[in-house]
Every structure is written in structure tokens, then in C-alpha cells.
C-alpha positions in Angstrom: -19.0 23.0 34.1 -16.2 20.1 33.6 -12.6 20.7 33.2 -11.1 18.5 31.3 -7.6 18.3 29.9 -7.4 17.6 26.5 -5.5 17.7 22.7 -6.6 16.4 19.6 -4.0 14.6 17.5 -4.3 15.9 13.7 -2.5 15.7 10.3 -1.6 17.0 7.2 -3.1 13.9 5.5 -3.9 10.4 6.1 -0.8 8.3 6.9 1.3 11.1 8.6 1.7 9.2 11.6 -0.9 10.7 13.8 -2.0 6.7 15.3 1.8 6.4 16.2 2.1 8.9 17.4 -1.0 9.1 19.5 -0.7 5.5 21.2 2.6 6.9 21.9 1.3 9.1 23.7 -1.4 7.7 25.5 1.8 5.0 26.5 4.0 7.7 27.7 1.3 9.5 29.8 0.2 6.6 31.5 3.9 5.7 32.3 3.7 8.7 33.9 0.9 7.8 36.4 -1.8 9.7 34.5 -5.5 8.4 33.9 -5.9 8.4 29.9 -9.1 8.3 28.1 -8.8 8.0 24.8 -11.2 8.6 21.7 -11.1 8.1 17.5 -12.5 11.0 15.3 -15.4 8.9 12.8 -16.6 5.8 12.9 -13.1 3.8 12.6 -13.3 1.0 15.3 -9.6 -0.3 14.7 -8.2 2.3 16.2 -10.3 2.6 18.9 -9.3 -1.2 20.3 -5.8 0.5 20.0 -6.5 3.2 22.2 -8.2 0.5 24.8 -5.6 -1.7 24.2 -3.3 1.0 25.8 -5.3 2.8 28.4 -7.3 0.4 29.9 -10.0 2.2 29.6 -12.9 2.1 26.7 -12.5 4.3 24.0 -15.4 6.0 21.7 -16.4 7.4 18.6 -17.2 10.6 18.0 -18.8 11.4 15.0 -21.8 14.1 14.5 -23.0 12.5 12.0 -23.7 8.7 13.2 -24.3 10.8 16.5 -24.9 14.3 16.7 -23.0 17.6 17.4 -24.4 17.5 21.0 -24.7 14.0 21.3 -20.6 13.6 20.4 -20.2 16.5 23.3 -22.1 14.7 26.0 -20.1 11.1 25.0 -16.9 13.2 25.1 -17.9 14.3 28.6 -19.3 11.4 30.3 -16.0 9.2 29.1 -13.3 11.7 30.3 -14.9 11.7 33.7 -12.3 10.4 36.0 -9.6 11.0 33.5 -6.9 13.1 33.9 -6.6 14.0 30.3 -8.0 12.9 27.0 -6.1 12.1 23.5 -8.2 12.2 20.6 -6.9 11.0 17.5 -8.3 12.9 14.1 -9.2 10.8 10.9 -7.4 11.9 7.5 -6.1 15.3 7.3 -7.7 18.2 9.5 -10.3 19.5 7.6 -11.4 16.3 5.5 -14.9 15.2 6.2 -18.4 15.4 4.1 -21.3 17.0 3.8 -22.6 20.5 1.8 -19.5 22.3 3.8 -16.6 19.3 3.1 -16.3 19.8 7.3 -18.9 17.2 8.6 -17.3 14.9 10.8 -14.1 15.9 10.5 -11.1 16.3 13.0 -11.7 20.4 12.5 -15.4 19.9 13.5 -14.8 18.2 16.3 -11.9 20.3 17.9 -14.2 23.1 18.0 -16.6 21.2 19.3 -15.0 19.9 22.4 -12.8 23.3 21.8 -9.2 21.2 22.4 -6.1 22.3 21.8 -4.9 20.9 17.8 -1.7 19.3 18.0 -0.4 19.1 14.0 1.6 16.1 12.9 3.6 17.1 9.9 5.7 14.6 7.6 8.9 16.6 7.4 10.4 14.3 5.1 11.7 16.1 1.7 11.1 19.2 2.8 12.6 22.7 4.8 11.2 25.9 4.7 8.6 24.7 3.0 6.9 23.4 6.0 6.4 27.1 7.0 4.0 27.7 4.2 2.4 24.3 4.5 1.6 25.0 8.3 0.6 28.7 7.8 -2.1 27.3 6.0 -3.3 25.0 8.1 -3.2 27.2 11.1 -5.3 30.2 9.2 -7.0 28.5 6.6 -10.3 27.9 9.5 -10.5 30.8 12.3 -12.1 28.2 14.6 -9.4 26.0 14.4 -6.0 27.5 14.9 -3.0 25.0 15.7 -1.4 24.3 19.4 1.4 23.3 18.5 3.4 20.5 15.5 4.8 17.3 15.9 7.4 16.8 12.6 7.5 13.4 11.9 10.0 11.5 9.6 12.8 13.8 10.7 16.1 13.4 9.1 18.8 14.7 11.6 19.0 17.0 14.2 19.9 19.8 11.6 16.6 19.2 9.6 14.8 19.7 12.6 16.2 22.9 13.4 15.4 24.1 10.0 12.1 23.1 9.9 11.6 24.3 13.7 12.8 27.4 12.6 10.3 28.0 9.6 7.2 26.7 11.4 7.8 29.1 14.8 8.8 32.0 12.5 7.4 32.1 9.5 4.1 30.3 10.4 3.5 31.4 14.3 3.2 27.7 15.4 4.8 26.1 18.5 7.2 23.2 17.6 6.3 20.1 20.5 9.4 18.0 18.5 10.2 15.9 16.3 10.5 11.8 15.9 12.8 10.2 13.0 12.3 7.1 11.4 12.4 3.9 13.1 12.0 0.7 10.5 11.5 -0.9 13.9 8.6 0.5 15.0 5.8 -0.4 12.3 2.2 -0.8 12.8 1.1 -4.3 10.9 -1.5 -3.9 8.4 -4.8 -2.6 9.4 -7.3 -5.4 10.7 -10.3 -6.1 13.1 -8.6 -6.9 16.2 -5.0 -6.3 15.6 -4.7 -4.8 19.0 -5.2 -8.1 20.9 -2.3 -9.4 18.3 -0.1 -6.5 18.8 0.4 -6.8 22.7 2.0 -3.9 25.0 5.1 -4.6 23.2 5.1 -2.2 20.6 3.1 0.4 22.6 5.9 1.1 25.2 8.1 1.3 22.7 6.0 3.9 20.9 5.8 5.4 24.1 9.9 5.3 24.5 9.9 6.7 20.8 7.5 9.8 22.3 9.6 10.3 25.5 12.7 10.8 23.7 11.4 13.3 21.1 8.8 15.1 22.5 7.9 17.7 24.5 5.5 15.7 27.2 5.5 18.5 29.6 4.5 21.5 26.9 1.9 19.2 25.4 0.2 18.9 28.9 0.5 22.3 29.6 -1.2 22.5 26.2 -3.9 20.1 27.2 -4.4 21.9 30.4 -5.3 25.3 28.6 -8.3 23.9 27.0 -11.5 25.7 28.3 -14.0 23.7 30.6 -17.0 22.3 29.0 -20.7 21.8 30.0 -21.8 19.0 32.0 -23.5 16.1 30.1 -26.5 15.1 30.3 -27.9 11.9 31.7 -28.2 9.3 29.0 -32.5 7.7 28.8 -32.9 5.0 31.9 -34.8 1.9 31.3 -37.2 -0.2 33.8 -36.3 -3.7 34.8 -32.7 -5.1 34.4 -32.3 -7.3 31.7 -29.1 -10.1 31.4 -27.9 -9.3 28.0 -25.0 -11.7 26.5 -22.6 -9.6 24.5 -19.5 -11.6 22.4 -16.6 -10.7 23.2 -13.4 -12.0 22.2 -10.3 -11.8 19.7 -12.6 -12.4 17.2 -15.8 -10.7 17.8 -14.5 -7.2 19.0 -15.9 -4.3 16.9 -18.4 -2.4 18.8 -19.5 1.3 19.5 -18.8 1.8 23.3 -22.1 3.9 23.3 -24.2 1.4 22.2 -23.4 -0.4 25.1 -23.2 2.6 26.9 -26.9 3.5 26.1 -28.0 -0.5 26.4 -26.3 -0.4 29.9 -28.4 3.0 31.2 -31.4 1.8 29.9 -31.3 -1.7 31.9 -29.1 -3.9 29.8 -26.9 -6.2 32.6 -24.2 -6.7 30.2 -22.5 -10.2 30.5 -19.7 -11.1 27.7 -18.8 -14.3 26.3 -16.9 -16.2 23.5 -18.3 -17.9 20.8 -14.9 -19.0 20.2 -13.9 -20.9 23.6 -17.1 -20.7 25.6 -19.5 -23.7 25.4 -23.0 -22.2 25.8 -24.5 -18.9 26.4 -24.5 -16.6 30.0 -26.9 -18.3 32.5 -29.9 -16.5 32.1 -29.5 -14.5 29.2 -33.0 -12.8 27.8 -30.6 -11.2 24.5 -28.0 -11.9 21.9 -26.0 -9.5 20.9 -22.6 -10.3 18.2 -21.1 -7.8 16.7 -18.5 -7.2 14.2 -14.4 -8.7 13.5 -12.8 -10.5 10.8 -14.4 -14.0 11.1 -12.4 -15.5 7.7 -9.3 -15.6 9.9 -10.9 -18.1 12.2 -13.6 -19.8 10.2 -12.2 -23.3 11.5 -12.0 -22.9 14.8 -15.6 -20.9 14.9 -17.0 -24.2 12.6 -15.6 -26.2 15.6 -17.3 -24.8 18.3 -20.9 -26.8 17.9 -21.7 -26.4 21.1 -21.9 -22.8 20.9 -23.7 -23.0 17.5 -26.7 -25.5 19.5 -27.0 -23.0 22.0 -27.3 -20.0 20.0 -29.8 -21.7 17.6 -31.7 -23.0 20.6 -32.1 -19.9 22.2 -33.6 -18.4 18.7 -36.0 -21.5 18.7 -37.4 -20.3 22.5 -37.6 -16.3 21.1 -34.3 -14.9 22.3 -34.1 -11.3 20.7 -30.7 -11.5 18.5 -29.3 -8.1 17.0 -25.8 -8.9 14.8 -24.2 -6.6 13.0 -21.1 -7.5 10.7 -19.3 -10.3 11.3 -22.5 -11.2 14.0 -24.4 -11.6 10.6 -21.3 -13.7 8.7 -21.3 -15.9 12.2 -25.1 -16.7 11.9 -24.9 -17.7 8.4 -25.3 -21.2 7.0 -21.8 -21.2 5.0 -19.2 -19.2 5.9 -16.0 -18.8 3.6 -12.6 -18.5 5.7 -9.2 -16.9 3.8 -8.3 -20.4 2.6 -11.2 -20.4 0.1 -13.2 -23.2 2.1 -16.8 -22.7 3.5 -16.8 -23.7 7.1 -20.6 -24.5 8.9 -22.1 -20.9 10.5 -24.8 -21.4 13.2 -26.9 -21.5 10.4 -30.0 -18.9 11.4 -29.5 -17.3 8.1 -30.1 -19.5 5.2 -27.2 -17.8 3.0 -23.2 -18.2 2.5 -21.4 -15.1 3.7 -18.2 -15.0 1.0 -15.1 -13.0 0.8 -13.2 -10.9 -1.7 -10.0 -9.2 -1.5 -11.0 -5.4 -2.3 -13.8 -4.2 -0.1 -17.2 -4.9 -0.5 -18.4 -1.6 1.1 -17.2 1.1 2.8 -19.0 4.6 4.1 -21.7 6.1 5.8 -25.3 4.4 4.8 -28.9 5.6 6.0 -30.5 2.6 5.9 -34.6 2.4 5.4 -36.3 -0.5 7.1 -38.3 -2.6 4.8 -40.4 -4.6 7.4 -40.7 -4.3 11.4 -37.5 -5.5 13.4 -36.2 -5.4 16.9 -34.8 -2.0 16.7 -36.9 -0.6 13.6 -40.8 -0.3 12.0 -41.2 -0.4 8.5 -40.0 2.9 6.9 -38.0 4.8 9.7 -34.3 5.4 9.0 -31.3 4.8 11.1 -27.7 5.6 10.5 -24.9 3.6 10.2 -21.2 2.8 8.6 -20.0 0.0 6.4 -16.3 -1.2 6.8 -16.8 -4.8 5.1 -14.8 -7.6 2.6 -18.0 -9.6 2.8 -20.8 -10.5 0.8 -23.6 -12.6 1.0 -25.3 -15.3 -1.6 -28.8 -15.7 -0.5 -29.9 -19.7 -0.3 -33.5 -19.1 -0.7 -35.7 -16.7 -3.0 -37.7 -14.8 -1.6 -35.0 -13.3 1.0 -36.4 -11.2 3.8 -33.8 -8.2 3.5 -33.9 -6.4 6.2 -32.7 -2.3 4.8 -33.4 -0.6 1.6 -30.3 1.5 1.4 -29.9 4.5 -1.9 -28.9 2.5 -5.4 -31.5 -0.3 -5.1 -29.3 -1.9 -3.2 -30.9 -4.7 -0.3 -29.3 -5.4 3.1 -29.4 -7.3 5.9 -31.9 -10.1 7.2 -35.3 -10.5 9.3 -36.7 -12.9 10.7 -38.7 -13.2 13.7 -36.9 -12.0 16.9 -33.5 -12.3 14.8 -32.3 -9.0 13.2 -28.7 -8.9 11.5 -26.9 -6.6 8.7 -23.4 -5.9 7.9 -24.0 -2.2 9.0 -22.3 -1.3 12.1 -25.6 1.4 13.6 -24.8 3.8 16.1 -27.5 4.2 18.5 -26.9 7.2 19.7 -28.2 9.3 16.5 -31.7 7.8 18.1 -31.8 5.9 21.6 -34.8 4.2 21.5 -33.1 1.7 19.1 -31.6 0.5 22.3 -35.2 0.9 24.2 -36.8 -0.6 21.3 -33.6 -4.4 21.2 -34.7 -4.4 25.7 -38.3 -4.3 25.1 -37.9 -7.5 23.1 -36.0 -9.0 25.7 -38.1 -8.0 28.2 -40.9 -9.3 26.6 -39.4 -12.9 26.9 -40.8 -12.7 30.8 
């Protein structure tokens, strides 16, 4: 068994404040001297460079549907180990998630789960007794997950937050852990692909500040401390001989499920990152590409100018390098790619298509993808799972196109050809491992 203190930041409702308030957190606690791990409820990987951003460490997903029940539980394990406690931050309100229950993937799910501690964050704003009833509900309306303790956010004086103190702990049966008030200072900017390289540590420790003032650090560790140990994990799948795998890396291309690289890593991936923005060429001795996702209209110039790194890429794909992109890694590979000033900018050019943008997204949600031909990860007909989170679009240059997913609607996705597989679904190998055997075979097979 593993001990392994931990809470699970929740709300009401999306917007609440529960990312404020749990990089505050992770900022105060590691002020402190602790060793945070932190993690992201769903498949959101904005918040997740947050959390990274702040702790130092990688954070991950966990979802049971891209994953699995047990597979989240074994990624929750294996991350915290050598933490000193673990902050994970819920998606929308408690109980909203999918499925035949409504419950699949949610913040609920995955507190019992894990079995942490729920830490509420209420928006207190407008309101009195009234938060009694609201939190009663919460705290019975799901016997598995009954609340820790509430955070009030958007708290008007001192006197509000006795009031609403007082109706929560005595009319609901839920610990108050305090209360923040508005700050027009402290404001997140607009949600984007690596806004937490923009952001800096700046507004973190003052976040942090924000959470040492108003909160009650040493109850919510106590809190954290109460949770119940939890199985060991088991070993992820090993792979035979070591392959260099070049990963991109940088402001730009920084959208990534830590356990894909987790699982490429344990079965024989040596991971070595570089920049298609600044670097010239590829890692010495790479035998695999790998570009993931990140909002490449912000920096379709500078990409454009980079030729260097364009010739390298496309000579490696000449000599058979294995390529997997996903996202933006598809946009990047294109012929044409527009940036947010309207013009196309030159793309590698693997993909004989222009990757365009709109200002409403393009997709967004959970996808099961079906393979429509043989690829580095897939054979014709098997399924994977995935999540779209995209403003893009693609206008094919040549007819016929070799899509690479059928996906429900008649709707085609991706591209395939040869050794180069790339789609603007983000998969999670975890939900089936030997996507990540299948990508290092390839590149084994360039020996």
C-alpha cells in the first residue's frame, strides 16, 4: 500500500475559481518546502502546463475514459511518488461528466477513485444563507462523495463570511477552510495553449500570497493527510532496445499527455526534446518524430522562418523516420499554414493541404476514432480514443486525400502516408499501450 496525501479541488460550476485557487495552492505549499505533484481532472492540457509551471514537476491527466478507472489509479500513483502531497484540480462542477450515468469522467468519479478528500469552492457572491442549502446538496446529493471542507470565493467583507461560514458549518455539516475576496489584480489572461510559459511565476506567488492570507493551509493539510492509502501501481509494459526519440518541445509546441511519454519512456523511448522554433536540425541520432500540439497561428512567421528545421524534418521523412503529430504537429507539417493575421506562412510541407483558422472552435470533445488504412500506431479498423480541443481546419490540396480516422457523422480525419501519421486528435495511449509499442517498432525498424 502507498500513502499519499492528497485533496481534490472542486466547484459548484465551471468558472468558480477552483484553477486560482488551486495554483495558489500548489504556490503556497511549495513555499512552504513541500514536494507538490499536481494533476487536471479530463483531458484539459492548459491547465495542466499551469500546474507544471508551478511545481516543477509534470503534471497528468486523469480521465477514465481516455484512460481507464484503473489505469487513472496507477498514473495517480506512480506520479505522486516522491511527493509530499498531491492537488488535483476538478473540471466543471462536481458531478458533471458523461456517459449513461452523467458521472463518467467527472471530478466526483475521480475522488472516489483515488478516495481524496473534496475541497468545495463556492462563489459566495450574492448570496447568505443560501449557501447552506446549496452546499447541503452537494455534500449528500452522492454518498461516495461527501465534502471535506469549502473554500468561499468572491467574499464581500469579513461580515459576509461569517454569515455564510455560519450557514455552511450549521446548517449543511461542512467545514469552512476560508474565504478569498475579489482582487481585480489577480486575473488569469484568457485561456490559450501555452499561456503558462507567458504567465511567469509572477502571478503564481501572488496567488499563493492571496491563499496564505485567506486560507486555512494547515487544516487543508491535515485534510489531505486523512485520505486513506492506496494500492501500489503496477509497472507500466517495458520495451527491448532503446530508441533516441526527438520530442518538440517549446513555447509553441507544448500540449502533450505526460503518459504518453510516460509509456513511450518505459517501453524504450530515449526521449530527447527540441525546438522547431530556435533549433536548427533535429537530435543527433534520432530514429522518431514526435510534434505535438499548441497554438501555431500565434507564431506562423517565425515557424515559416526556420527553413532549416523544415529541411531537416522533410529529410528525415525522405530516409523513413517514423513521424506521429497530433494537433498543431499536423498544422506544422502542412503545406500552408494560416497565422492570426490572415496570411498563409510556408509549413514543412509533408502534408499537401492548408491548415486554416476560425474564430469559434472547430471541434471540441471526446472522439473514437476508426482507422481507415494501416498507420504507425493503428491497423485498418481498430479504434482508439482521443480528445479534440481545435480552431483549425484543413483544405486538402489534392483529391484523393489519404484520411487517416473515420470518426461518427461521416466525418474524415487526419492523414497517412507512409511512415508519417498526423491528426488533430490529441490520443491518449494509455486506454491501449501498444499504440506506444506499435510508434517504437517503427523506429526500431529504421536499424
Amino acid at each position: 500500500m502507498v500513502t499519499v496525501p492528497r485533496l481534490v479541488v472542486a466547484g459548484t460550476h465551471s468558472g468558480v475559481g477552483k484553477t486560482s485557487v488551486t495554483l495558489g495552492l500548489m504556490a503556497a505549499l511549495k513555499k512552504r518546502g513541500l514536494i507538490v505533484q499536481g494533476f487536471k481532472v479530463g483531458p484539459d492540457y492548459i491547465d495542466t502546463g499551469h500546474h507544471t509551471a508551478v511545481t516543477g514537476r509534470p503534471a497528468r491527466n486523469l480521465d477514465p475514459w481516455l484512460m481507464s478507472p484503473k489505469q487513472a489509479i496507477g498514473s495517480f500513483v506512480r506520479a505522486s511518488t516522491g511527493a509530499d502531497i498531491a492537488i488535483v484540480e476538478g473540471v466543471m462542477g462536481l458531478f458533471d461528466g458523461g456517459g449513461s450515468s452523467g458521472k463518467e469522467s467527472s471530478t466526483a468519479q475521480i475522488a472516489d477513485l483515488i478516495r481524496a478528500p473534496i475541497v468545495l469552492v463556492v462563489d459566495a457572491a450574492g448570496s447568505a444563507r443560501s449557501i447552506g442549502a446549496l452546499v447541503h446538496g452537494f455534500n449528500t446529493f452522492d454518498e461516495a462523495c461527501s465534502l471535506g471542507g469549502v473554500i468561499f470565493n468572491r467574499v464581500g467583507s469579513l461580515g459576509h463570511y461569517q454569515l455564510v461560514k455560519e450557514a455552511v458549518e450549521k446548517e449543511a455539516g461542512v467545514r469552512s477552510l476560508g474565504c478569498l475576496s475579489p482582487r481585480e489584480t489577480i486575473r488569469i489572461p484568457e485561456r490559450q495553449l501555452g499561456l503558462a510559459a507567458q504567465v511567469g511565476g509572477g502571478l503564481y506567488q501572488e496567488l499563493g500570497c492571496m491563499m496564505e492570507d485567506g486560507l486555512d493551509l494547515d487544516g487543508l493539510l491535515a485534510l489531505a493527510a486523512s485520505a486513506p492509502s492506496l494500492p501500489k501501481a503496477p509497472p507500466l509494459p517495458k520495451g527491448s532496445r532503446r530508441v533516441s526519440l526527438a520530442v518538440a518541445k517549446d513555447q509553441v509546441f507544448c500540449c502533450y499527455y505526460q503518459d504518453n511519454l510516460d509509456l513511450l519512456e518505459s517501453q524504450g523511448a530515449q526521449i530527447e526534446y527540441f525546438s522547431p522554433l530556435h533549433d536548427k536540425g533535429l537530435p543527433p541520432g534520432a530514429e522518431g518524430l514526435y510534434i505535438g500540439g499548441g497554438r501555431l497561428e500565434l507564431h506562423g512567421e517565425e515557424l515559416s522562418a526556420n527553413r532549416a528545421m523544415h529541411e531537416a524534418i522533410s529529410q528525415a521523412a525522405a530516409q523513413g523516420m517514423p513521424i506521429y503529430a497530433e494537433d498543431g504537429g499536423l498544422v506544422y507539417l502542412c503545406r500552408k499554414m494560416m497565422g492570426t493575421d490572415g496570411k498563409d506562412y510556408p509549413g514543412v510541407g509533408l502534408i499537401p493541404a492548408r491548415a486554416c483558422f476560425g474564430e469559434k472552435l472547430a471541434a471540441l470533445g471526446y472522439v473514437e476514432p476508426v482507422a481507415r488504412r494501416d498507420s504507425l500506431l493503428l491497423r485498418q479498423g481498430q479504434r482508439v480514443r482521443g480528445h479534440e480541443f481545435r480552431y483549425s481546419y484543413l483544405v486538402p490540396e489534392e483529391d484523393p486525400f489519404p484520411y487517416a480516422y473515420d470518426l461518427p457523422g461521416g466525418r474524415t480525419e487526419g492523414y497517412v502516408h507512409g511512415k508519417l501519421l498526423a491528426s488533430q486528435i490529441h490520443i491518449h495511449f494509455a486506454h491501449n499501450p501498444q499504440l506506444a509499442a506499435n510508434f517504437l517498432a517503427a523506429c526500431r525498424g529504421l536499424e
